[in-house]
C-alpha positions, 0 to 999 in steps of 0.5 A: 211754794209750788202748785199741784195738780188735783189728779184723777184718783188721788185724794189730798190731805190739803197741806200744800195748794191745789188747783181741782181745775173745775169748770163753771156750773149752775151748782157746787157743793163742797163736803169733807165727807168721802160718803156724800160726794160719792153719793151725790155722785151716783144720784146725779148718774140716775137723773134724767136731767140733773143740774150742772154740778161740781163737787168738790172735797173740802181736803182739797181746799184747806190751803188758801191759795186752793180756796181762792183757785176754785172761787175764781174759776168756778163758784163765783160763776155758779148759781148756787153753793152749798158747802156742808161744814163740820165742826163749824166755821172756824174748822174752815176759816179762810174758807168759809169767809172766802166763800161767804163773801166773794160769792155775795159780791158776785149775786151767787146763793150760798147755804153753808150747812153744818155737817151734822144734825145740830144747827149752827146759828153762825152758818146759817147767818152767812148763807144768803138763801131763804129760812125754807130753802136752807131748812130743807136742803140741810134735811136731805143731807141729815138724812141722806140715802140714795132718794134723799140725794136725788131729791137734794140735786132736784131741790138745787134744780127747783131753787136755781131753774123753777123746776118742779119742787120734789117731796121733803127729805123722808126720814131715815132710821137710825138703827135698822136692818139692812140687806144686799139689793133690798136696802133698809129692811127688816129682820124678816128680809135677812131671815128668808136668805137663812139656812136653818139651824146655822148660827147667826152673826150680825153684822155691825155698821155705820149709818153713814154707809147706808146714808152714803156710797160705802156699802161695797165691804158689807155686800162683801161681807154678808155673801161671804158669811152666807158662803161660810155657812152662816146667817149674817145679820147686817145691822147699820146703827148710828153710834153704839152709844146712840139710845135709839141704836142701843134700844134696836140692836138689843130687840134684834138679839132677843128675837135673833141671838146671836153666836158670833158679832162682827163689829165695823164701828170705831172707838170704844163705848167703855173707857181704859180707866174703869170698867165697860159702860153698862149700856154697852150693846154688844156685851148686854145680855141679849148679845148672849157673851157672843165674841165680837170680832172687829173688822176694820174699814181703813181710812187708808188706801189699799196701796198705802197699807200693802207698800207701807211698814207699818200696815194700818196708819196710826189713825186706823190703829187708834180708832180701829184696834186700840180702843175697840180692845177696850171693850174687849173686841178681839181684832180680826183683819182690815177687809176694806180700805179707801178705793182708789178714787175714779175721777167722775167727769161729769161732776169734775170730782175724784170719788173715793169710797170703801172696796173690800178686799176679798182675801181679808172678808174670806179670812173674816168670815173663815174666822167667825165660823171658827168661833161660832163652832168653838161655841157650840162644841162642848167643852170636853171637846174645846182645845185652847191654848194661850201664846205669850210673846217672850221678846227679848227672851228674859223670863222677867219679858214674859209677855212683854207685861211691864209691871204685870204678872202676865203667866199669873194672869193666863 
């Protein structure tokens, strides 16, 4: 077995130990999501006297010689621990009872928080701070977005250092409008950057984003549909199945219908064997019979798609082409992928976060006005063909239709 380094810029799957090489500070949080260290990351920046911090990513402590590295160097020397645990405790076993029980001998306050909005009885049990700290901890971090994250570090300020104790988390949307440099809007806000008359794309993404660091590819991405001649419509939702979501994409379609959508979330809300859910938001009627286009935000790093044979990993092709063509979302490109991550010194922690890449957000866009001026052009005056694959050239490959009549089809 050998030991590796956790370099600057690099981010590790935890296969094999790593050391992260941190030093000892008051606090140290521990989070499997790319989005919150870089969001922590950037509310610690924007403090005037934050409190000594290390994050660290939970992909660099899967390994248990890792684990007990980084409680040996740096947490059993810190004053309080909070570790945001997904999936429970046994998702991170040797971990989260390393952590709980090496941290209570050594007198240092553990909150091993659950990495969604469901509680878990099982990690609450283990964490050694109050009912009240613990409750309001965990509601920042539900509920993240830039001031929920400052008000997270000068709530760890209050607890270790009596520091003045800030306002409770404030509630963040489910489903909203978003703009460039306004933050959570409303319809009204993206309407005053509007050309009259062109048509309207909506723009489709995760909360996550809005909660997190990962807004660079949608900033991207609405200035280059505004530069096309369109009038994007960027919409964060939780989840296409999400009621709330559901409900706020169907009023902003009526009040705004859209030509084009650019879709940005995962999976499919329809299933390959049957048909489409009836709630699907984007073929509702409100959504007019739009075209979706999908555009990808890869996992990936821009490095590993440009080197690699195979482009997207087969995780991004799962969830980002495969099943969104279930819902009959028509594939357009990749326009961001994991940045490569800076090492932020102050907190000893590589961030990696979503970087658009500007040739594939032009294509996107290039791509939606396409579709919008296919739409409002009369039929008479519509040129379409249909291209089938004939590989190997057998006229019964047709298409490459196993067991389908595919030239009957087109």
């Amino acid at each position: 077995m050998h030991l590796l380094a956790a370099t600057p810029g690099s981010v590790d799957e935890g296969q094999e130990p790593v050391d992260l090489g941190q030093s000892p500070a008051d606090v140290v949080f521990i989070s499997a999501a790319d989005t919150e260290l870089a969001a922590l990351s950037t509310a610690r920046s924007e403090m005037t006297s934050p409190p000594g911090l290390r994050l660290a990513s939970m992909m660099h402590l899967q390994h248990p010689m890792s684990v007990d590295l980084h409680i040996d160097a740096c947490a059993s020397k810190a004053k309080l621990v909070v570790a945001r645990v997904l999936g429970g405790a046994s998702y991170w076993k040797y971990g989260f009872e390393q952590y709980a029980a090496r941290l209570a001998d050594a007198g240092v306050a553990f909150a091993a928080l659950p990495g969604d909005d469901k509680p878990d009885p099982d990690l609450r049990l283990f964490s050694t701070v109050s009912d009240q700290d613990y409750d309001a901890l965990w509601a920042y971090l539900v509920e993240g977005g830039p001031k929920n994250s400052v008000n997270f570090l000068s709530y760890c300020q209050y607890m270790i250092a009596q520091a003045p104790k800030p306002q409770a988390a404030e509630p963040l949307l489910r489903a909203g409008v978003y703009w460039p440099g306004a933050g959570i809007s409303d319809l009204s806000a993206a309407q005053t950057q509007w050309a009259q008359g062109a048509p309207i794309v909506p723009l489709i993404f995760y909360r996550a984003l809005v909660q997190g660091a990962g807004l660079n590819p949608i900033n991207r991405m609405t200035k280059a549909l505004l530069q096309a001649g369109l009038n994007p419509l960027p919409i964060f939702v939780a989840s296409l199945k999400d009621p709330i979501s559901v409900a706020t994409l169907d009023q902003l379609f009526q009040a705004a219908p859209p030509e084009v959508i650019l879709n940005c979330t995962s999976f499919a809300v329809g299933n390959p064997h049957g048909d489409s859910s009836p709630n699907n938001p984007l073929t509702a009627a409100s959504a007019r019979q739009a075209p979706v286009l999908q555009a990808v935000l890869a996992a990936s790093t821009e490095a590993s798609w440009e080197e690699g044979l195979n482009g997207l990993s087969a995780r991004d092709i799962a969830m980002n082409v495969a099943l969104p063509e279930v819902d009959g979302r028509i594939l357009s490109r990749a326009i961001s992928f994991k940045g490569e991550a800076f090492f932020d010194a102050a907190t000893e922690c590589p961030i990696a976060t979503y970087k658009a890449r500007g040739d594939r957000v032009s294509f996107v866009a290039a791509l939606a006005a396409n579709w919008a001026q296919l739409r409002r052009a009369a039929p008479a005056q519509r040129q379409v063909a249909l291209i089938l694959a004939n590989y190997p050239n057998k006229d019964g490959r047709l298409a490459n239709g196993v067991g389908l009549d595919t030239p009957a089809s087109a």
